[in-house]
C-alpha positions as CSV (number, residue, x, y, z in Angstrom):
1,X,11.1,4.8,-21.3
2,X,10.2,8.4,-21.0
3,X,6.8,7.3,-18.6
4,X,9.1,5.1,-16.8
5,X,11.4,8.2,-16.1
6,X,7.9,10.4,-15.3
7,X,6.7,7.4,-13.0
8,X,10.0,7.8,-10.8
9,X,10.0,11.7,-10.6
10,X,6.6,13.1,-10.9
11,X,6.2,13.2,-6.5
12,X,2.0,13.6,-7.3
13,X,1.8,10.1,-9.9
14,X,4.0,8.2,-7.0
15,X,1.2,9.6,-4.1
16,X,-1.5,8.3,-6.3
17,X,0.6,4.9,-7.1
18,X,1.5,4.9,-3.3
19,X,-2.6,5.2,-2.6
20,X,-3.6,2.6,-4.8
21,X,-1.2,0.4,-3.5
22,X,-1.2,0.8,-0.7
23,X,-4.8,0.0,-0.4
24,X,-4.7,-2.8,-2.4
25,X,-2.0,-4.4,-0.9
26,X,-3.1,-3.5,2.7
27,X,-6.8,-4.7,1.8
28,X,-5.3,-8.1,0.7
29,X,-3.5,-8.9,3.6
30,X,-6.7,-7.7,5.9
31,X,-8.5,-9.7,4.7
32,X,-6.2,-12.7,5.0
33,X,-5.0,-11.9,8.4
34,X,-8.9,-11.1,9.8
35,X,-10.5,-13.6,7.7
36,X,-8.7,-16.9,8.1
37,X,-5.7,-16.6,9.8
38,X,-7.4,-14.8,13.4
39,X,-11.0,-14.9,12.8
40,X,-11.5,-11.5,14.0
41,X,-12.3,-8.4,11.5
42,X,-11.1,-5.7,13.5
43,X,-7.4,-7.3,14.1
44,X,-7.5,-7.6,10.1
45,X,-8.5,-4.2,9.8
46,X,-5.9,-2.8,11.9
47,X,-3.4,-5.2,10.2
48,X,-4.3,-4.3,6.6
49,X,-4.3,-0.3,7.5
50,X,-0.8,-0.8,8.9
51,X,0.3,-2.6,5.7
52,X,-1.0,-0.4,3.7
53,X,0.1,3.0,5.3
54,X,3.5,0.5,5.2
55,X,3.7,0.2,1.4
56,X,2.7,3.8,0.6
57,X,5.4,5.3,2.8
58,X,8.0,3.3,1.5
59,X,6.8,4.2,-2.4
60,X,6.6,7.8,-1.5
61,X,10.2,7.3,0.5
62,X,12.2,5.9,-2.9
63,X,14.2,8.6,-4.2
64,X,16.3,7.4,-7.0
């Protein structure tokens, strides 16, 4: 419970979660979008970094 409570109010571990996410998340969906779903790399790469910016902000952005 008490690394739960860290994990929501430490604003350095949620940039580093955000990161990681982010680019995890945002790679996935690249690659899915540029891969199979338009056939083009570079829209999935712009996709996937939009995503992925998309994800962090928004775990940066919880307060609680």
């Amino acid at each position: 419970m008490m690394m739960l409570n860290r994990l929501t109010t430490d604003p350095l571990l949620r940039l580093f979660i955000g990161i990681i996410a982010g680019t995890l998340v945002g790679g996935g969906v690249g690659e899915v979008v540029g891969n199979h779903i338009m056939a083009d790399p570079l829209v999935g790469a712009s996709v996937g970094a939009f995503v992925g910016a998309a994800i962090a902000g928004v775990i940066l952005a919880v307060e609680e």
